[in-house]
C-alpha positions in Angstrom: 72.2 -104.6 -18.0 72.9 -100.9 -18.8 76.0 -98.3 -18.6 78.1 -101.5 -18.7 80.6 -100.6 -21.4 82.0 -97.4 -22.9 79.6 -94.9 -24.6 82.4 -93.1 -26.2 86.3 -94.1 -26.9 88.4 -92.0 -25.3 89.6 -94.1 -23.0 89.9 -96.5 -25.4 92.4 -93.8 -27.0 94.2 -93.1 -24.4 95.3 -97.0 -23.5 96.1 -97.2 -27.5 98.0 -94.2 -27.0 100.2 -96.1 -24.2 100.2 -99.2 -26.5 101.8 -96.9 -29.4 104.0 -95.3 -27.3 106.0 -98.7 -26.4 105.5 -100.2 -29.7 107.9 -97.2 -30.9 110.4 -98.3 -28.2 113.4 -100.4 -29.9 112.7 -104.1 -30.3 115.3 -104.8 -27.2 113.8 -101.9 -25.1 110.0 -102.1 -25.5 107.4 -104.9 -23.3 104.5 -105.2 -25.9 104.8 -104.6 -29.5 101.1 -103.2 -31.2 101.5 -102.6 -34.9 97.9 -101.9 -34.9 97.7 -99.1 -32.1 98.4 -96.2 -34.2 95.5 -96.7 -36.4 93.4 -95.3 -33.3 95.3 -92.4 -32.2 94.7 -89.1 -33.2 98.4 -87.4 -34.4 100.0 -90.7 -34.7 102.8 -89.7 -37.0 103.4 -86.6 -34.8 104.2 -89.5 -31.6 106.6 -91.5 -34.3 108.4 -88.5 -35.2 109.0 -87.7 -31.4 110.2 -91.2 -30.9 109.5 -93.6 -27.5 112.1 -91.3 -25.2 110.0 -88.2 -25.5 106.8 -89.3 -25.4 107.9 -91.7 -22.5 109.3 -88.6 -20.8 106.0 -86.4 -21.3 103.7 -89.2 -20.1 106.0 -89.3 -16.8 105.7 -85.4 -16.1 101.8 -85.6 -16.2 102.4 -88.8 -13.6 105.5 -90.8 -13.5 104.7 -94.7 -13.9 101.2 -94.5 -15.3 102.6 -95.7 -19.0 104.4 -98.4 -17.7 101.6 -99.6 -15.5 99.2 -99.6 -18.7 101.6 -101.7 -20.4 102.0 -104.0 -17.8 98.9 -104.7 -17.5 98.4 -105.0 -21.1 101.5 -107.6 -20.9 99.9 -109.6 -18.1 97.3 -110.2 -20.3 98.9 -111.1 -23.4 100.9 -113.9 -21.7 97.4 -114.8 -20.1 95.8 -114.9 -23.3 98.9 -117.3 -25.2 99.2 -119.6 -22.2 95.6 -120.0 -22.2 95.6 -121.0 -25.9 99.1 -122.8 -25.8 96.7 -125.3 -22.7 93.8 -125.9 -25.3 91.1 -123.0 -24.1 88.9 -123.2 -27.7 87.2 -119.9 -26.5 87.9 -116.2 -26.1 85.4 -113.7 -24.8 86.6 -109.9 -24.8 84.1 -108.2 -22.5 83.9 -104.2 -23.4 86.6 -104.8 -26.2 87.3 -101.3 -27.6 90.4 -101.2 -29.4 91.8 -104.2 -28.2 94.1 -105.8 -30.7 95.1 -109.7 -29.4 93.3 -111.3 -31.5 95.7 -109.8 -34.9 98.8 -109.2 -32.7 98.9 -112.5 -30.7 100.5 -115.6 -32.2 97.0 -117.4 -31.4 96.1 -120.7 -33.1 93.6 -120.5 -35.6 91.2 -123.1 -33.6 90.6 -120.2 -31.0 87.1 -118.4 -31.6 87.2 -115.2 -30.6 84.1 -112.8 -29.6 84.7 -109.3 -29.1 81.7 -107.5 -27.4 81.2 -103.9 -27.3 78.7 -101.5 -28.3 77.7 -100.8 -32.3 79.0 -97.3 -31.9 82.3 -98.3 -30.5 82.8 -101.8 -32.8 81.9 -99.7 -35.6 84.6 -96.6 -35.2 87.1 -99.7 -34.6 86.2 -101.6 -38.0 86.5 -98.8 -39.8 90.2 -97.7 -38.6 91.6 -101.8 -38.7 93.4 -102.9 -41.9 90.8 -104.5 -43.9 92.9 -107.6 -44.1 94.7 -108.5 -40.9 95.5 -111.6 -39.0 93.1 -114.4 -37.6 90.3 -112.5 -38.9 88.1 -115.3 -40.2 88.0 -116.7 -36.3 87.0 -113.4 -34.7 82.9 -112.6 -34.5 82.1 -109.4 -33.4 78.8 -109.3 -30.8 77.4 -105.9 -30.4 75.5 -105.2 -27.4 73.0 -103.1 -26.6 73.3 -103.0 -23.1 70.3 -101.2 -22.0 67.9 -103.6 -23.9 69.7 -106.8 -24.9 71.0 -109.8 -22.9 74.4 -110.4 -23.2 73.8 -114.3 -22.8 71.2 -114.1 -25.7 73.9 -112.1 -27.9 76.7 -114.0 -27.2 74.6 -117.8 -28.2 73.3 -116.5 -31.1 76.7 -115.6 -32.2 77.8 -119.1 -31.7 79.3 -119.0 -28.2 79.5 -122.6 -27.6 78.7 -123.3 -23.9 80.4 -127.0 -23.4 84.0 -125.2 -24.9 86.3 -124.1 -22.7 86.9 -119.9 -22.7 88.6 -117.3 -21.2 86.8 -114.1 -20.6 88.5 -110.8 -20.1 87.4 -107.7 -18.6 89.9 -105.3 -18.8 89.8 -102.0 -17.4 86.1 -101.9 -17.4 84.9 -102.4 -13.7 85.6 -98.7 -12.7 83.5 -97.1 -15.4 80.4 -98.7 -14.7 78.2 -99.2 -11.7 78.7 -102.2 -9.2 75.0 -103.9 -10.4 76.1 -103.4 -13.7 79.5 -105.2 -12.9 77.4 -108.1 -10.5 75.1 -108.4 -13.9 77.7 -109.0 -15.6 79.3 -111.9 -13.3 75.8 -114.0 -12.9 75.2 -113.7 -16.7 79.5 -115.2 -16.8 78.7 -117.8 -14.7 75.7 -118.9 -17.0 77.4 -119.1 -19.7 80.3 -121.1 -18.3 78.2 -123.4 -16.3 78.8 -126.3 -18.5 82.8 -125.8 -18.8 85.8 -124.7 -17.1 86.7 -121.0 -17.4 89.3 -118.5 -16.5 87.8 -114.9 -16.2 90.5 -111.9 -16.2 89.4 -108.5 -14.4 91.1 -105.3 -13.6 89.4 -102.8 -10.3 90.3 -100.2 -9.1 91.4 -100.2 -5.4 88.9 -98.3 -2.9 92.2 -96.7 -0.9 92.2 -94.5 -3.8 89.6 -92.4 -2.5 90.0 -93.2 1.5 93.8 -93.1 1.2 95.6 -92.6 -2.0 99.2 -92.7 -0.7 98.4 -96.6 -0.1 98.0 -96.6 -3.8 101.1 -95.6 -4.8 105.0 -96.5 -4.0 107.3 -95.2 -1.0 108.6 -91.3 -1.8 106.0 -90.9 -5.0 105.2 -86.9 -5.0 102.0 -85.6 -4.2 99.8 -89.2 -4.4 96.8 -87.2 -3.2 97.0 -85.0 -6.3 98.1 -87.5 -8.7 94.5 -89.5 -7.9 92.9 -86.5 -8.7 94.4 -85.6 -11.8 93.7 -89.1 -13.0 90.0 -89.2 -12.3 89.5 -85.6 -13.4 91.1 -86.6 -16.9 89.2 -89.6 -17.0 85.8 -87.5 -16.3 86.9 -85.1 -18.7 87.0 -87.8 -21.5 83.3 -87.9 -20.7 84.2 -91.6 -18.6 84.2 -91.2 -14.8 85.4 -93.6 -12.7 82.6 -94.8 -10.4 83.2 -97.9 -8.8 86.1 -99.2 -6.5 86.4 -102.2 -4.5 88.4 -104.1 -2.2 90.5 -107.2 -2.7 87.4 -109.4 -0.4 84.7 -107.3 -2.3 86.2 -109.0 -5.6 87.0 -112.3 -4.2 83.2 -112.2 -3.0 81.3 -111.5 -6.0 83.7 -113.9 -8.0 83.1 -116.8 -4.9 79.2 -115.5 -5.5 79.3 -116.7 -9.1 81.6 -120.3 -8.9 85.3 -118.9 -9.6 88.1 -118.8 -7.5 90.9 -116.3 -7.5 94.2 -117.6 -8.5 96.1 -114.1 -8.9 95.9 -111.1 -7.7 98.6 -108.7 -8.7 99.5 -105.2 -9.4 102.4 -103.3 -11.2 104.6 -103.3 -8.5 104.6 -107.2 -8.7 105.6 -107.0 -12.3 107.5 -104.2 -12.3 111.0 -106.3 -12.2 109.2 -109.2 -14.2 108.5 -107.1 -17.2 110.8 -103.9 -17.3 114.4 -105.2 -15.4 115.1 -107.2 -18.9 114.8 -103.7 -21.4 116.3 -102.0 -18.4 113.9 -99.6 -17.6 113.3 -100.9 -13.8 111.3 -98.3 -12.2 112.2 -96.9 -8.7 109.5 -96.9 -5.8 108.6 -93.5 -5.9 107.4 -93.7 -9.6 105.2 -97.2 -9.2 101.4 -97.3 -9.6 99.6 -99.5 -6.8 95.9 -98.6 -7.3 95.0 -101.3 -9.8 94.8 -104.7 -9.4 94.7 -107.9 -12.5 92.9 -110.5 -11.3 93.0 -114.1 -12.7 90.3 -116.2 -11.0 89.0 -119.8 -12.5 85.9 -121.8 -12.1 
């Protein structure tokens, strides 16, 4: 399996950027809390000294609702993540980790064994920037893959995945950055390791009306759609990460049928706009919400 997960971090950044941004929200205004985030971001003092209102209000010039989409995803996903544990999963699997940070910031049991898999370059930058003592550490095992010449089956077992335990495996904000093979490769070799035990699998894609339509992909009255989808791509190519692969809702739901799971949600930030942000009042109006990405929960 090659070009699966990121060669470099700046998109890794750029979601920890979003992460930081609401963790220096009040406690009753902000959705996530990450106490971990700034230790990836480049001028992280600078962004504390500005304070949540400005940075919030910077992010929404460049495109109004992209930081609160990022966070509701990244919310979505937490509760995921705590119900999951809360039900008994004993496994967690985080597919192209990056900076991720659930497994310190999460109130997760200590029974949970957590593998997160990513590159060497990329696990190493991240090890090197966490606290050296932090939270759940001694149940986290870090997998690095080589994509291009390792197995991620082989990797992951002789880390200690444990096929007949329950897991959850997350793929979050991955499956546009690498090529569809890449992404089926990465379902069969799922499904493998799962094949003994029930599983929930978490993805985020990227809907394909963002290139044949774009207005689709955003809400009633939001300026200049067609531009805005531009500007993100572009940034994201500039980062030296294109996006490259977008799908439709049956395009998912057949490579997840393909490989034994079933979807059981299929949601974007307009369906958790009032769920996450109407209690810190900071509803959003149509014309600033982000449609074009969807977080999928499917189960086998």
């Amino acid at each position: 399996m090659s070009n699966s997960i990121f060669a470099k971090d700046g998109t890794a950044q750029g979601v920890a950027k979003q992460r930081l941004i609401e963790t220096i929200a009040g406690p009753d205004k902000r959705v996530i809390n990450d106490p971990y985030a700034s230790h990836f971001i480049m001028g992280a003092g600078l962004m504390k000294l500005m304070g949540h209102r400005l940075n919030s209000w910077l992010a929404k010039k460049l495109a109004p609702g992209f930081h609160e989409h990022i966070i509701s995803r990244t919310r979505f996903l937490d509760d995921l993540i705590e119900k999951s544990a809360e039900e008994g999963v004993e496994q967690y699997v985080i597919l192209g980790a990056g900076y991720d940070s659930r497994a310190h910031r999460l109130a997760l049991p200590s029974s949970l064994n957590i593998f997160e898999v990513d590159q060497p370059e990329v696990q190493s930058r991240k090890l090197n920037k966490l606290p050296k003592e932090l939270s759940n550490s001694e149940n986290i095992t870090y997998v690095s893959v080589d994509f291009a010449h390792q197995s991620l089956t082989e990797r992951l077992l002789n880390a200690g995945f444990d096929q007949t335990k329950s897991t959850i495996f997350t793929l979050e904000g991955v499956t546009q950055y690498i090529t569809k093979e890449a992404f089926n490769m990465t379902m069969k070799e799922i499904a493998m390791l799962s094949r003994e035990a029930n599983s929930i699998f978490f993805l985020s894609y990227v809907n394909e009306l963002l290139n044949t339509n774009p207005k689709d992909c955003f809400g009633m009255g939001y300026k200049n759609p067609e531009k805005k989808a531009k500007l993100i791509k572009n940034l994201s190519a500039k980062a030296g990460e294109p996006w490259i692969s977008f799908y439709s809702a049956e395009e998912i739901e057949s490579v997840l049928s393909q490989n034994g799971y079933s979807i059981k949600e299929n949601v974007n930030f307009e369906d958790l706009n009032l769920l996450y942000f109407k209690s810190v009042g900071r509803t959003l109006p149509e014309n600033q919400i982000f449609k074009l990405e969807h977080f999928v929960t499917a189960k086998s």
